[in-house]
FIFIPA-688375 format. One record per residue (C-alpha): residue in one letter; x, y, z. Coordinates in steps of 0.25 Angstrom, whole numbers, plus 5000, padded with zeros to 4 digits. Example, Ala and Ser with C-alpha at 12.3 -4.5 7.8 and 13.67 -1.06 7.14 Angstrom:
residues 2
a504949825031 s505549965029 
end
This chain:
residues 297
x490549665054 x489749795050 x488749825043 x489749905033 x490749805034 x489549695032 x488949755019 x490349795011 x490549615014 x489349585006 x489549694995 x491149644996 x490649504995 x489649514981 x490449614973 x491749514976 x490949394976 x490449434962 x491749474956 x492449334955 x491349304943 x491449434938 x492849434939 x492949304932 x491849334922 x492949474918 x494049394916 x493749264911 x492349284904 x490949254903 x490549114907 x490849024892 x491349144885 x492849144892 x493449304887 x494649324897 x494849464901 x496249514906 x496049504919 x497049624924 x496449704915 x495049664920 x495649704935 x496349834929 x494849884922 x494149854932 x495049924944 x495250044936 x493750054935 x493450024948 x494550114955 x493850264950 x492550214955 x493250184969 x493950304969 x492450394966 x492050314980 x493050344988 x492950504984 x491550494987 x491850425001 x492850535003 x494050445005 x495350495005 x496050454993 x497450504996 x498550394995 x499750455002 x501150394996 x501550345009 x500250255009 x500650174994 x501450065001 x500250035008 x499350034998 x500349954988 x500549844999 x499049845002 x498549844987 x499549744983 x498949614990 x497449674992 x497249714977 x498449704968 x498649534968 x497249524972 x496749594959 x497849544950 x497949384955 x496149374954 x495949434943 x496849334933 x496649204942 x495149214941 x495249194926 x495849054929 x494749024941 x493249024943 x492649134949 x492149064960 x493549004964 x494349124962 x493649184971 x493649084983 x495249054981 x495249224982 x494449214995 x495349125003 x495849255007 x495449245021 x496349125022 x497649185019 x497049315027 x497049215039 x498349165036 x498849315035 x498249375047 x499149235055 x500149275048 x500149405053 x499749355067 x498249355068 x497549255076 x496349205069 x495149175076 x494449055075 x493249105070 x494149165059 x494949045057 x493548965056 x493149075046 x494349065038 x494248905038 x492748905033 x493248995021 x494448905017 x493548795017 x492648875010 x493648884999 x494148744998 x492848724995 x492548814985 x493748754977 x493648624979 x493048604967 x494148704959 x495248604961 x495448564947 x495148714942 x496148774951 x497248684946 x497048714933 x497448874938 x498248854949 x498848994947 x497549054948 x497048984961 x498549004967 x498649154965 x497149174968 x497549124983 x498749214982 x497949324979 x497049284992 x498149285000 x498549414996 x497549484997 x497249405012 x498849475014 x498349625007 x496949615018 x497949585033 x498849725025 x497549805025 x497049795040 x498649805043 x498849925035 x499250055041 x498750145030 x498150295033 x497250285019 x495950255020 x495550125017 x494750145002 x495850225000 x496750125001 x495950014991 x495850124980 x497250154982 x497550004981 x496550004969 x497450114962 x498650024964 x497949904961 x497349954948 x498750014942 x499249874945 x498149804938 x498249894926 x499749874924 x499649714925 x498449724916 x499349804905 x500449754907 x500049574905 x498549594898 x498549724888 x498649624877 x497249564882 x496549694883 x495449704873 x493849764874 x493249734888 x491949634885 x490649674893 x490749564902 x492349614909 x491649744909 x490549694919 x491549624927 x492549734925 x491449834932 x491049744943 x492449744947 x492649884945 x491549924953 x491349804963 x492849784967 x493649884965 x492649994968 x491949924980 x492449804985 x493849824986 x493449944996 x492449865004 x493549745005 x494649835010 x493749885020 x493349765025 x494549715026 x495149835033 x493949815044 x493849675046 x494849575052 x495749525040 x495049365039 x493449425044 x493749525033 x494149425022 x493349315025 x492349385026 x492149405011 x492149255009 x491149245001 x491549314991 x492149204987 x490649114987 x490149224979 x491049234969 x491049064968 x489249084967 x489349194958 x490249134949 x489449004949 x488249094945 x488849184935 x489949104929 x489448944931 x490448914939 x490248774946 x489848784960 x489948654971 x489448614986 x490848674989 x490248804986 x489048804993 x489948735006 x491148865005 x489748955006 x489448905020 x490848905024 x491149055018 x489749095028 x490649025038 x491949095038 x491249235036 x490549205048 x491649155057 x492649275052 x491649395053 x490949335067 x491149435079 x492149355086 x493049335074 x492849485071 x493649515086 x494749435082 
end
């Protein structure tokens, strides 16, 4: 763990942290004053706002930009799990969850990463298997008390864990991809692609909802644009490119705690010991995965 490396975690970990309540706040409303907002719509604003400022960086970094035809299968296969069912599956099944719980059934990513990286014949370490364990308890946890919620948006909940587990699949592709592009060429690209899908799913199924944006969708539409798409999408697949696949995605775990606090604080949303238990055991599972000795493995 590096400095760099060290750094983009914490920044990674309060712009997504935060997001789940502004997210929420974009596409559902203020707390008491419901106004559902398209969400597709939402996601296809806020990437095509986001996607110029990226591009301005990455001229500025002197980045190659060039995407060579032969390079679009890559990209399509690597946009596809990473962005395109992540994006698309979040940002409608958090109108039907809290904010907080959205977020933590997100984040049992690292568990299916796990399960991939066997799947693909790794052997875990104990210390990762140790890590992975406190995070799934830390989970549980956190949703003991959401039983009765989720069964009321089973749909939700069940394609939240399939975007988890898709993304986890999209992360083990990264590190195993074999393209020549530079790697923040490579997440505009996937952007690009991701964008053109978002605005066709969002003409196509919500035109008939578009109406005049109201000031609070434009704060959380900006946040988004600038935050995710401009930053942390970037900082992510970087991390992931120079991590070991389960140090690299535990190692955001709490995002997840944030996104559960802040809700709490911004939205009302009940918090429980369970809470305060999944923190300690989140500090645990970061700890076991990023340790030198789990690193080597």
């Amino acid at each position: 763990m590096t400095r760099k490396t060290l750094i983009l975690l914490v920044l990674l970990t309060l712009v997504w942290g935060l997001n789940w309540p502004v997210m929420k706040v974009g596409v559902s409303g203020l707390p008491g004053h419901p106004e559902p907002f398209p969400p597709l719509t939402f996601r296809a604003i806020s990437m095509g706002l986001g996607l110029p400022v990226l591009w301005a960086v990455l001229r500025l970094m002197r980045v190659p930009l060039t995407c060579p035809r032969s390079e679009w299968p890559e990209v399509v296969k690597l946009a596809l799990p990473n962005m395109i069912l992540w994006h698309a599956v979040v940002i409608v099944a958090v109108q039907s969850l809290s904010s907080g719980r959205a977020a933590i059934l997100a984040y049992t990513m690292p568990v299916f990463s796990l399960m991939w990286g066997v799947a693909y014949g790794e052997r875990p370490a104990a210390r990762q298997l140790l890590g992975v364990g406190a995070a799934g308890l830390g989970v549980a946890l956190l949703l003991s008390h959401e039983v009765s919620k989720l069964t009321g948006a089973p749909t939700a909940a069940l394609t939240m864990l399939m975007a988890a587990a898709m993304w986890a699949l999209g992360t083990h592709w990264l590190r195993r991809s074999r393209t020549q592009m530079p790697l923040l060429a490579l997440v505009l690209w996937m952007s690009v692609l991701t964008w053109v899908v978002m605005a066709a799913l969002a003409t196509g199924l919500e035109r008939d909802r578009w109406s005049t944006i109201p000031s609070h969708v434009m704060f959380s539409i900006a946040y988004n644009a600038l935050g995710v798409f401009a930053f942390a999408h970037a900082a992510w697949f970087y991390l992931a490119r120079h991590l070991p696949p389960v140090a690299s995605s535990i190692s955001v775990m709490m995002i997840p705690v944030l996104g559960t606090f802040s809700g709490a604080m911004l939205l009302g949303e009940l918090l429980h010991w369970q809470d305060y238990a999944a923190v300690m055991l989140m500090v645990i599972a970061i700890a076991a995965v990023l340790s030198r000795r789990a690193a080597s493995n």
